[in-house]
N, C-alpha and C positions, 0 to 999 in steps of 0.2 A: 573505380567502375562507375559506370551512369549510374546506375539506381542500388540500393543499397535493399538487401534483404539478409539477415542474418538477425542470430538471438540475441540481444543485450543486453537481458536478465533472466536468471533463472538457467535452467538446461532445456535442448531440444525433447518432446516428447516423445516417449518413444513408439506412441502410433500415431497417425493423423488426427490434429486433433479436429475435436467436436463440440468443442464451443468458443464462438473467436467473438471478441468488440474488436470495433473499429475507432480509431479517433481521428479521422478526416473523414469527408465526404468524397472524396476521390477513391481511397481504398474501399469503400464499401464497396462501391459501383465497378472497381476493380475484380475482386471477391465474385459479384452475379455474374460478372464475364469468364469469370473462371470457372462457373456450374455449382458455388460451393455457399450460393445465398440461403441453401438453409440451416448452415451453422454458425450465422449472426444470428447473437442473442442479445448483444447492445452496441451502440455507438454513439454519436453526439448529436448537437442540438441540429449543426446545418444538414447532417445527413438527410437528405429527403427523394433518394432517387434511387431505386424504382420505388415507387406508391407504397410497396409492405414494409420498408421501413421508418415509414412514418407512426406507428401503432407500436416501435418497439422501446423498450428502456432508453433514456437516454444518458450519460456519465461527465454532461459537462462541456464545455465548446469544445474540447481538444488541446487547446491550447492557452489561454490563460488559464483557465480552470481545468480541473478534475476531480469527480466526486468519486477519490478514491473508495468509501465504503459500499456505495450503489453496484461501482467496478466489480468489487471482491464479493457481491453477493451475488452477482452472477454466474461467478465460478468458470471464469472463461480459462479454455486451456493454452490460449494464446490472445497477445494481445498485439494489434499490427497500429503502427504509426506512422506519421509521417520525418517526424524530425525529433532530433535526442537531444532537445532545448526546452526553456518554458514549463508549463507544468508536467509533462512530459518526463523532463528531468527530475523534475520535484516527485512525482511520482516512482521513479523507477526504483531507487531502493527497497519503498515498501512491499512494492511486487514483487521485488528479488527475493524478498524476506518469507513472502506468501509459498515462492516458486511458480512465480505466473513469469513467464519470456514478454518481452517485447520486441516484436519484429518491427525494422523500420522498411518502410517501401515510399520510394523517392523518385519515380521516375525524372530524368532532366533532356530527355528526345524523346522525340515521335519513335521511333524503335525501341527504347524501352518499356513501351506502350505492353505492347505484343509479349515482350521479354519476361514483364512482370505478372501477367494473366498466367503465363503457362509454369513460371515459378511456385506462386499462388497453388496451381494446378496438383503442383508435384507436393507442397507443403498439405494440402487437405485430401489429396488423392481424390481430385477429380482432372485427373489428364488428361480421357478424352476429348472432354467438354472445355478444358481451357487450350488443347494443342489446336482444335477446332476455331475457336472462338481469334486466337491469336495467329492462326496461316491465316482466317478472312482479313485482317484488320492488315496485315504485313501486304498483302495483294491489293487493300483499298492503298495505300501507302504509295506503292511500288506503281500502282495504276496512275495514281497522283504526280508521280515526279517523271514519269514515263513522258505523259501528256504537257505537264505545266511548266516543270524546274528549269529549263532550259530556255524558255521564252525570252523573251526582252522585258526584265526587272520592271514591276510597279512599287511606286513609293506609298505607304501605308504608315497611317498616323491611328492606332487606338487609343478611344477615350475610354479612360474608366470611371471619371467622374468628373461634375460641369462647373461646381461651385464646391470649392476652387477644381481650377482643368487639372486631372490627374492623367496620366500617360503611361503605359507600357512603355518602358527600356530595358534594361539588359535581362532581360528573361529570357533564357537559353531554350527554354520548351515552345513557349510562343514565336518566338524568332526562329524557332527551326521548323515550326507550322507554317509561316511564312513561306521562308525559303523554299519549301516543300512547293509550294505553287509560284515561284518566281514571284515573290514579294520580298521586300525588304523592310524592315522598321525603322523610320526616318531618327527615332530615337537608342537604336539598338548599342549606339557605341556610348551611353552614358554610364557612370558608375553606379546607378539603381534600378534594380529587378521593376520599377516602379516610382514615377517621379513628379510634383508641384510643375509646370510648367505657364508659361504666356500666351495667348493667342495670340501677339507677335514671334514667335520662336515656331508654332503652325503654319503662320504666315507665311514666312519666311523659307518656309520647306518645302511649301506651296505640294502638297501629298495628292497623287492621284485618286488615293483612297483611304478615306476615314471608317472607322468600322466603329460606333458605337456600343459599348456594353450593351444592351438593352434589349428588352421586346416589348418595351412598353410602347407602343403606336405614339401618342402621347409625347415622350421623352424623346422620341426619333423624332417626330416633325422638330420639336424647340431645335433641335441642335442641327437638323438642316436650315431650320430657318436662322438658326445665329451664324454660322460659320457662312452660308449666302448671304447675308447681311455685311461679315467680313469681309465678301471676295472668294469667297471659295464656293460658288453656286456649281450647277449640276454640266453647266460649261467648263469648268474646273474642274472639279474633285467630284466624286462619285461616292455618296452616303449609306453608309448600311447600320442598321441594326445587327445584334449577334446575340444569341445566349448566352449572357455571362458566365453560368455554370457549365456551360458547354466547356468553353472558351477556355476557364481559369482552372478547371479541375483537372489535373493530371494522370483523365483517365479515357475510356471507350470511346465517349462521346466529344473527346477534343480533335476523336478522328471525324466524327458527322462532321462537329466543324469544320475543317479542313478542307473537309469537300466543296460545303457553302465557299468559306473565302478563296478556295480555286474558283468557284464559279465568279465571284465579284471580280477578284482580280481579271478575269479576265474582261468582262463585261469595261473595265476600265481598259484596258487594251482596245475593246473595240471602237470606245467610245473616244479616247486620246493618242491613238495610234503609239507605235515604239517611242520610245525614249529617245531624246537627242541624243546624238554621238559623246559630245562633251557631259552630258551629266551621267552616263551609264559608264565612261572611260573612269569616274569617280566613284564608282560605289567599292 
């Protein structure tokens, strides 16, 4: 299945339960879309999204660390992750031992998005508030590829980092954001979720659109002024800023994104007209 929600320690509660951690920043923010933000009573260090859970316990990054005693004095009646690796693992027997569950939620498509809000929903017994929350997000979706999917393909190069260039590749959720608005990932056919790359291997791909991690103003001019300095000036390639937490968290707000880089993608359509015959005949 795309996304995985099921117990991997412990037994199902046998009411909804009422008091959850989180151990990503993705699921928390999953959880408020689902109506069921006020039965987080802890989560980890990056959760920071919406504002009231910056004030709550926190149990550790998620992932290399877990302070499992902080965890168990919480008394959570479930506890949701993202993957059943790392400390994660390392943790799960003592929870099995406690009788604390660990649910994994994993979204890997823009449709799982929706899928796992109203799961969430059915798991805490706020249905309405997450069937609601997940038909808007499937309608912003369905509005998205109605308009965009079909276009004539922009090639798109994401930076995640400048020293050394790191690169979005085979990341099935991002690359399906894309596609979502007729873009494609000049890197998507690599063997890494995420990759070391050359600014000749850029070069070379020559991308109608670069999307920057970032909202630092700051950090957006350097890296229009570097990649213009290469050859890839605003005659070429088309530079955007993006919220990285938008962007890389597997949850609500990877839809706001999507809308943004529908808008860029296309802005680089208007700006470099359709694609030649020959390079579109190759995607």
């Amino acid at each position: 299945m795309a996304f995985i929600l099921l117990f991997a320690s412990g037994s199902a509660p046998a009411s909804a339960p009422e008091r959850v951690v989180t151990l990503a920043p993705h699921i928390t923010e999953l959880l408020y879309a689902a109506g069921a933000g006020h039965t987080l009573v802890g989560t980890v260090i990056s959760s920071d999204y919406p504002e009231s859970v910056k004030t709550l316990p926190k149990v550790g990054d998620g992932a290399a660390s877990i302070n499992i005693e902080t965890l168990i004095s919480l008394h959570p009646d479930v506890v949701l992750a993202w993957q059943a690796s790392g400390a994660v693992a390392a943790a799960t027997p003592l929870l099995k031992s406690v009788d604390i569950p660990i649910t994994l939620i994993a979204p890997e498509r823009m449709d799982d998005i929706p899928d796992a809000i109203e799961q969430l929903g059915t798991l805490l017994d706020t249905q309405a508030a997450a069937s609601s929350r997940a038909s808007n997000i499937r309608e912003t979706l369905a509005a998205l590829r109605s308009q965009y999917a079909r276009k004539s393909p922009v090639s798109v190069y994401i930076e995640i980092g400048a020293a050394p260039l790191y690169a979005v590749g085979r990341d099935t959720l991002l690359n399906d954001a894309l596609s979502t608005c007729g873009g494609f990932n000049i890197f998507r056919d690599s063997k890494l979720p995420a990759l070391p790359i050359s600014p000749e291997r850029v070069l070379h791909q020559r991308p109608q659109l670069i999307l920057i991690a970032t909202t630092n103003p700051d950090q957006l001019n350097e890296a229009q002024a570097r990649w213009g300095r290469l050859g890839l000036g605003p005659t070429h390639t088309r530079i955007y800023g993006i919220n990285p937490d938008a962007l890389f968290r597997p949850g609500p707000r990877l839809v706001d994104a999507a809308v943004a880089i529908c808008r860029y993608l296309e802005k680089a359509r208007e700006t470099f007209g359709a694609m030649d015959t020959a390079t579109e005949a190759n995607l």
